[in-house]
C-alpha positions in Angstrom: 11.9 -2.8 -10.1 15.8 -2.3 -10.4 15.6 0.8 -11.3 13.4 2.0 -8.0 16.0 -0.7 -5.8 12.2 -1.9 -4.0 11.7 -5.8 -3.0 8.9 -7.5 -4.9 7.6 -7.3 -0.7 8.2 -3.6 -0.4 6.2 -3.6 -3.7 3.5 -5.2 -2.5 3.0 -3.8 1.5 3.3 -0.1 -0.8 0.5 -1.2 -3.5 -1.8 -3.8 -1.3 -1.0 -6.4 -3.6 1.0 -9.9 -2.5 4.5 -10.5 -3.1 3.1 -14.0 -4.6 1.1 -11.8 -7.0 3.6 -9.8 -8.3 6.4 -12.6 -8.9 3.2 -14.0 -10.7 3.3 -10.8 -12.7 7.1 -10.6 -13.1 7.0 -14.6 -14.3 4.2 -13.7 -17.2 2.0 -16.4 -15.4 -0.7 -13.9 -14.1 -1.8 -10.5 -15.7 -2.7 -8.1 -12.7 -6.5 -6.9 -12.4 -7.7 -3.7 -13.6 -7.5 -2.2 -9.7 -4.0 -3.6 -9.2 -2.9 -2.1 -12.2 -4.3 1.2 -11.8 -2.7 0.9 -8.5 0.9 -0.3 -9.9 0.6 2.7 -12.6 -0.3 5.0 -9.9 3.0 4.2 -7.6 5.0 4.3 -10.7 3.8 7.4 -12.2 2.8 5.9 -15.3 -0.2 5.1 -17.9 -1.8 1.8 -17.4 -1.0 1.7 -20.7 2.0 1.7 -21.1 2.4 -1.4 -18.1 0.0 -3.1 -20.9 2.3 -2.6 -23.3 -0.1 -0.5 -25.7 2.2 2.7 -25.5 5.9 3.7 -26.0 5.9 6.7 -23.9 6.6 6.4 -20.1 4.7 9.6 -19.3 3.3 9.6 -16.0 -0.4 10.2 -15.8 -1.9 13.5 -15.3 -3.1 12.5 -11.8 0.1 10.7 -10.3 2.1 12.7 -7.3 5.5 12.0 -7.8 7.0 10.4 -4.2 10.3 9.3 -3.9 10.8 5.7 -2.9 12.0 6.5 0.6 8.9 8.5 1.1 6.9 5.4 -0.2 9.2 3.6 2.4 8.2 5.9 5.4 4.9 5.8 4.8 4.4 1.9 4.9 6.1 1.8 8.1 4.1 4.7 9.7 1.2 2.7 8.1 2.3 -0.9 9.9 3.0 0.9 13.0 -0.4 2.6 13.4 -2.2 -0.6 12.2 0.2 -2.6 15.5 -1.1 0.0 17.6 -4.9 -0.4 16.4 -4.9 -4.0 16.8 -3.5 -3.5 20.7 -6.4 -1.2 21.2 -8.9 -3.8 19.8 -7.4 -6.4 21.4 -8.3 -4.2 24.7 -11.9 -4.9 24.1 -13.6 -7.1 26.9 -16.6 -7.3 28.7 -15.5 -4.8 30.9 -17.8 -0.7 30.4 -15.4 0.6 31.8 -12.2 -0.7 29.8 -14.6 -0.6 26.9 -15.1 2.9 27.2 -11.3 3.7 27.8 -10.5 1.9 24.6 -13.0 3.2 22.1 -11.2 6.9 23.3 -8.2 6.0 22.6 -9.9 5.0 19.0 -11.1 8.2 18.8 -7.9 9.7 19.9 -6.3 7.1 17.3 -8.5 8.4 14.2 -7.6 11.6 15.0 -4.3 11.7 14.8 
């Protein structure tokens, strides 16, 4: 994690895993799930392997797009952002046709973006 300069947090908002989780990790008291490693060896660009330990070489995996940190950065925030704004829409939801109407467009609108 030095080497990338990311927060065990940013970690975690980037990878959907919990900050908890991967100070678990970092402390050798938990060993992350098969879809939490794939997803840790997906951001890092390497084998799940070689985050087990069972390999030397740090070559990323055939199927890993290389994105820079600050792109990882941007996209968690874009992320957060259009998750605030899709909780205010469903928060619009009432009894109300015609306000219920209004807000499932702006979903639509929303998804379509």
């Amino acid at each position: 994690m030095k080497k990338t300069g990311l927060s065990q947090n940013e970690l975690g908002r980037m990878t959907n895993i919990s900050q908890a989780t991967i100070s678990s990790y970092l402390k050798g008291r938990t060993a992350p799930k098969s879809g939490e490693l794939s997803r840790l060896a997906d951001f890092f660009g390497v084998s799940m392997d070689y985050l087990w330990g069972r390999s030397e070489n740090q070559t990323p995996c055939q199927s890993a797009v290389p994105v820079s940190s600050s792109e990882w950065r941007d996209r968690a925030l874009l992320a957060e952002k259009k998750l605030a704004q899709l909780k205010s829409l469903l928060n619009g939801l009432g009894g109300d046709v015609q306000i219920l109407g209004n807000t499932i467009n702006k979903l639509v609108n929303f998804i379509a973006e």
